[in-house]
Residue, then its C-alpha position, 0 to 999 in steps of 0.5 A: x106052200x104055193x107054187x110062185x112063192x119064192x123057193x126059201x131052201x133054194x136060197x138058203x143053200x146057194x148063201x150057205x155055198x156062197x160062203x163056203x167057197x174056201x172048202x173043197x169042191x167035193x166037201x162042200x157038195x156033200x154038205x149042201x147035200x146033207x143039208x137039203x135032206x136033212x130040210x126035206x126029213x124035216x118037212x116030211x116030218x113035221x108035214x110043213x104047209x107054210x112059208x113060215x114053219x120053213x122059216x122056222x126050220x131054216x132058224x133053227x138050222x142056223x143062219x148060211x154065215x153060222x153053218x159056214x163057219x161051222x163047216x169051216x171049224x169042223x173041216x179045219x180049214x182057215x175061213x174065207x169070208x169072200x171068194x178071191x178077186x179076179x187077178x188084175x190085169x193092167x190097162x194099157x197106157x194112155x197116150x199121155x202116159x206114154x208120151x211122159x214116159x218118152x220124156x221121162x226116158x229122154x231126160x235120164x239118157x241127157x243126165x247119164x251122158x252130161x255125167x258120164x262127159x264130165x267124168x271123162x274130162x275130169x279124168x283127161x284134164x289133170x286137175x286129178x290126182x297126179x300118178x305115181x312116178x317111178x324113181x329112177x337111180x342114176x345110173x355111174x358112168x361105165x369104167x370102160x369110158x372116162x367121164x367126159x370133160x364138161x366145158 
């Protein structure tokens, strides 16, 4: 293989630890690493010189997504098909957004206040219901004073 031509096992093991992000750190050093001695045995082996009898070798082996899911299955592990987004960081507000939040603020604070006004004076109005009065016995007059002639 001449030395410019682009580096085939390189690539393939950066797709397969592409798609391996989901397994542990360690987990997936060890595999890239079996991996690539056991591309390098084959090389050795079979005395590959063209691009092609790599290519043929790195067919064989399966493609990155088949060895991934292959790592996952036998790992146990559920399979990630991406690595996770960024967490998400809110913008700040625009000054149109702050200015109708301002609004929006101003006219709930009116409505809570005419609402709570009105249920003041409906309260100090009387048009409520009446309370319950307290019944009251007469009271007899007292032995000791006779009851008082009325005119």
């Amino acid at each position: 293989m001449k030395p410019n031509q682009p580096d085939l096992v390189g690539e393939y093991l950066h797709e397969v630890d592409l798609r391996l992000s989901g397994l542990p750190l360690l987990q997936r050093r060890e595999l890239l690493a079996d991996l690539a001695a056991h591309i390098a045995t084959e090389r050795t082996e079979r005395n590959v010189q063209s691009e092609g009898e790599l290519i043929e070798i790195l067919e064989r082996l399966g493609s990155p997504e088949v060895v991934a899911a292959a790592a996952y299955e036998e790992a146990g592990a559920p399979r990630t098909s991406a690595p996770l987004p960024p967490p998400f960081v809110p913008a700040r507000p625009t000054r149109a957004l702050r200015k109708g939040l301002w609004i929006l603020a101003a006219c709930s604070t009116l409505v809570m206040l005419f609402l709570l006004c009105g249920v003041l004076t409906f309260r100090s109005s009387g048009d409520g219901p009446a309370p319950a009065e307290a019944t009251v016995a007469p009271v007899p007059p007292s032995p000791a004073r006779p009851a008082s002639p009325t005119p």
